[in-house]
TIDO-482971 format. One record per residue (C-alpha): residue number from 0; residue in three letters; x, y, z. Coordinates in nm, 3 decimals. Each point is the difference from the previous one (the first is absolute). Layout:
{dolum = NUM | vose = ALA | u = X | v = Y | w = Z}
...
This chain:
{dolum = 0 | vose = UNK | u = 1.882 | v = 0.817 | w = -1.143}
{dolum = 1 | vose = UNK | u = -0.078 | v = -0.054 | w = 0.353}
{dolum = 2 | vose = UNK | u = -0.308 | v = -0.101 | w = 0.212}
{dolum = 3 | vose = UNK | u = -0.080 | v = 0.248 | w = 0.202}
{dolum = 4 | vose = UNK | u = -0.195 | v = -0.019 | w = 0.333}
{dolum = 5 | vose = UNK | u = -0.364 | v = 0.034 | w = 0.011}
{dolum = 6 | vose = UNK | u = -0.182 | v = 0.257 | w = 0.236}
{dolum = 7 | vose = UNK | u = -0.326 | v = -0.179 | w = 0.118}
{dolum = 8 | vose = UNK | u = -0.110 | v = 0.259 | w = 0.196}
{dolum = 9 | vose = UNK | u = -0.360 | v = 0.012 | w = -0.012}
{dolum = 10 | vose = UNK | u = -0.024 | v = -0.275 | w = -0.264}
{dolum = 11 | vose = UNK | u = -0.112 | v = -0.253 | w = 0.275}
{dolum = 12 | vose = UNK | u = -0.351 | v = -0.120 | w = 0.066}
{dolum = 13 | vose = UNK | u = 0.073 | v = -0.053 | w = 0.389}
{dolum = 14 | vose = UNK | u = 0.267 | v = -0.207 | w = -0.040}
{dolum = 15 | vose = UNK | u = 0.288 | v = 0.021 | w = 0.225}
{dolum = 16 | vose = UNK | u = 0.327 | v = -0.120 | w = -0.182}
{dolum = 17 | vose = UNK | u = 0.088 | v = -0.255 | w = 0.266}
{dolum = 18 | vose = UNK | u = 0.017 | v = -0.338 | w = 0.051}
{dolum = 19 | vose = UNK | u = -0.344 | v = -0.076 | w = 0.180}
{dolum = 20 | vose = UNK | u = -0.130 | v = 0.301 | w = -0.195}
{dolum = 21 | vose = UNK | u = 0.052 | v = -0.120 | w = -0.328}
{dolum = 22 | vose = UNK | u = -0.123 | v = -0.366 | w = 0.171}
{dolum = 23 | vose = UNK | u = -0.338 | v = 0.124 | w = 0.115}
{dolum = 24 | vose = UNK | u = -0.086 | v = 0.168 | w = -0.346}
{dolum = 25 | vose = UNK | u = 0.112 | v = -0.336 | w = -0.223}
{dolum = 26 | vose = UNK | u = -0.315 | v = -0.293 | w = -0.071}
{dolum = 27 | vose = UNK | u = 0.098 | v = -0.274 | w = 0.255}
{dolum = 28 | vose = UNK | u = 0.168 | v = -0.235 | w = -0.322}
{dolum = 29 | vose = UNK | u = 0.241 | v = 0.305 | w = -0.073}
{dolum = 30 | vose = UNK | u = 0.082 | v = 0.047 | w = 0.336}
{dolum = 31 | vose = UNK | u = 0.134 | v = -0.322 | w = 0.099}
{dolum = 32 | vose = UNK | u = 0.209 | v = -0.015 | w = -0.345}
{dolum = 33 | vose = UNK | u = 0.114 | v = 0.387 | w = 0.148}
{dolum = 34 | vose = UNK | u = 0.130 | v = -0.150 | w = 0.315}
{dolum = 35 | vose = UNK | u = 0.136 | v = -0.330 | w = -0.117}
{dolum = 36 | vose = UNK | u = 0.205 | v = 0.325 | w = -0.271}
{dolum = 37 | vose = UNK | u = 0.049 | v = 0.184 | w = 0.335}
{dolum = 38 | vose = UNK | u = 0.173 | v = -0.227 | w = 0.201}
{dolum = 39 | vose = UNK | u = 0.211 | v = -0.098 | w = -0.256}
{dolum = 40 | vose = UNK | u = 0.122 | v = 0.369 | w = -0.070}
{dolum = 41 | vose = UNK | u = 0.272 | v = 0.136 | w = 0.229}
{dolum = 42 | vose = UNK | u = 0.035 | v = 0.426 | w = 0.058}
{dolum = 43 | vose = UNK | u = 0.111 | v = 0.256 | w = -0.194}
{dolum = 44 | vose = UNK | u = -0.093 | v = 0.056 | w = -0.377}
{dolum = 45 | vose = UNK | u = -0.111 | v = -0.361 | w = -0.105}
{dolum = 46 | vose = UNK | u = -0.257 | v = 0.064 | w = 0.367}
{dolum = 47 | vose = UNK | u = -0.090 | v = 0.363 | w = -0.124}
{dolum = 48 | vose = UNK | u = -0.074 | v = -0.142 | w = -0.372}
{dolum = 49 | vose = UNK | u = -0.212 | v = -0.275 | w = 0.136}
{dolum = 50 | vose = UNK | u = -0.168 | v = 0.245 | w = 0.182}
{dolum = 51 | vose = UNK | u = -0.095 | v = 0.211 | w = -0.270}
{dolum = 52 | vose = UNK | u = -0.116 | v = -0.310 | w = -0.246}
{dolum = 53 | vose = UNK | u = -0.261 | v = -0.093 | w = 0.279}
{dolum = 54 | vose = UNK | u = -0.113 | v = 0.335 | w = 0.065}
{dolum = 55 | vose = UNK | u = -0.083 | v = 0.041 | w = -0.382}
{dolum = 56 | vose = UNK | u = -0.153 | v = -0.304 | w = 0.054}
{dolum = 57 | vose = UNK | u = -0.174 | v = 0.085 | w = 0.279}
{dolum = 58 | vose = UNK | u = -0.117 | v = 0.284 | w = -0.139}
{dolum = 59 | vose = UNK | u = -0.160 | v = -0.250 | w = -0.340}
{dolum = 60 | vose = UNK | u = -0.185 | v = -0.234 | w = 0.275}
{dolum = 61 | vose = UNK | u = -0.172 | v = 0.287 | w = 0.230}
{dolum = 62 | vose = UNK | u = -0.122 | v = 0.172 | w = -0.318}
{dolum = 63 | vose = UNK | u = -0.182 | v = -0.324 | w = -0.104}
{dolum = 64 | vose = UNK | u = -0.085 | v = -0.137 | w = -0.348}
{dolum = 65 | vose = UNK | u = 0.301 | v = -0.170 | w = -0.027}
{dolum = 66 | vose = UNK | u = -0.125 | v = -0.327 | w = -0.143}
{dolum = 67 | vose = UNK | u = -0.198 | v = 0.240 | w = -0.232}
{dolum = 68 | vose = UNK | u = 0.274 | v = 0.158 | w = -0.122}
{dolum = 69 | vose = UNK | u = 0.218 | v = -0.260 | w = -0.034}
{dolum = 70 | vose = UNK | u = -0.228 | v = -0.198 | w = -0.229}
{dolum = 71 | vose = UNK | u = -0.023 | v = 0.331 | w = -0.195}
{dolum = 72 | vose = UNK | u = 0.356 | v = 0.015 | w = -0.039}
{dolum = 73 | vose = UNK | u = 0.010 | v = -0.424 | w = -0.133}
{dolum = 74 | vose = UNK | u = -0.326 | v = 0.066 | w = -0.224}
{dolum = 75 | vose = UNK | u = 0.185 | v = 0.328 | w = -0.161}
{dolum = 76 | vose = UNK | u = -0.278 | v = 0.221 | w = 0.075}
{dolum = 77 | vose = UNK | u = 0.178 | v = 0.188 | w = 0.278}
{dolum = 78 | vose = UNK | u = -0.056 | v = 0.380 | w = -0.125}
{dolum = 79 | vose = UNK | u = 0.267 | v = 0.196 | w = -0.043}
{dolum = 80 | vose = UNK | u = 0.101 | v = 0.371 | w = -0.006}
{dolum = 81 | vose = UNK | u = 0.287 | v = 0.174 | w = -0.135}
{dolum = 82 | vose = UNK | u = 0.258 | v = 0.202 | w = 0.243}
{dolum = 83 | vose = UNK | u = -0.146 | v = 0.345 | w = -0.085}
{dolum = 84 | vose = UNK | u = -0.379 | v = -0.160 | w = 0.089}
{dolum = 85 | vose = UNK | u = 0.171 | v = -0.126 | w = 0.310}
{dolum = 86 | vose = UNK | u = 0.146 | v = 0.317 | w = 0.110}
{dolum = 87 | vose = UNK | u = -0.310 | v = 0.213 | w = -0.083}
{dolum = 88 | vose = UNK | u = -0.198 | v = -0.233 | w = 0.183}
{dolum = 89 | vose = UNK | u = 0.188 | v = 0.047 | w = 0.334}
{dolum = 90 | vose = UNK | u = 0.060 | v = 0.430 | w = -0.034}
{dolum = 91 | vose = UNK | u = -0.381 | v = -0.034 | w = -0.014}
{dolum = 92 | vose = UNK | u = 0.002 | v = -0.279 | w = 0.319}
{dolum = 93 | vose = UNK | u = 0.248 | v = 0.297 | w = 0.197}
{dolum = 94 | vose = UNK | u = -0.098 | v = 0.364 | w = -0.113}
C-alpha cells in the first residue's frame, strides 16, 4: 500500500499553503520553531512535506482551543467518534 496525495481543495480556512502563509496563520511560539524547521529544509519533497505538516498545523492554531484540546487529549476525556460517525457528520457538513 501506498500513500496517496491529498486534494485540499476547499479544505482550507484561508490558508494559503506557502511559506509566509502558513507563517501568518501559526501562534508566534510555533512560528519561530516553523522557520528555525524551514531554513533547515532544502526543496523538493522533504520542502513540500514540511509544508504540508505546518499547514495542518496551521490549520489546529487558527481554529483555536488548542490548549483545550490538548489537555483533553492528556486527561483522556477527548471524545471520540467512530469512522462511520465521522463520515456522516461531514455528508451532512457538504450536502
Amino acid at each position: 500500500m501506498s500513500a496517496q496525495p491529498h486534494d485540499y481543495t476547499g479544505a482550507s480556512p484561508g490558508i494559503p499553503r506557502t511559506p509566509d502563509g502558513i507563517a501568518a496563520a501559526l501562534s508566534p511560539s510555533r512560528r519561530m520553531q516553523f522557520r528555525v524547521e524551514l531554513g533547515r529544509t532544502a526543496t523538493g519533497e522533504a520542502f513540500e512535506r514540511l509544508l504540508e505538516v505546518w499547514w495542518c498545523r496551521a490549520t489546529l492554531d487558527r481554529r483555536g482551543g488548542r490548549e483545550a484540546r490538548t489537555a483533553a487529549a492528556r486527561a483522556g476525556t477527548l471524545p471520540l467518534g467512530s469512522w462511520d460517525s465521522l463520515r456522516s457528520r461531514r455528508a451532512n457538513r457538504e450536502g
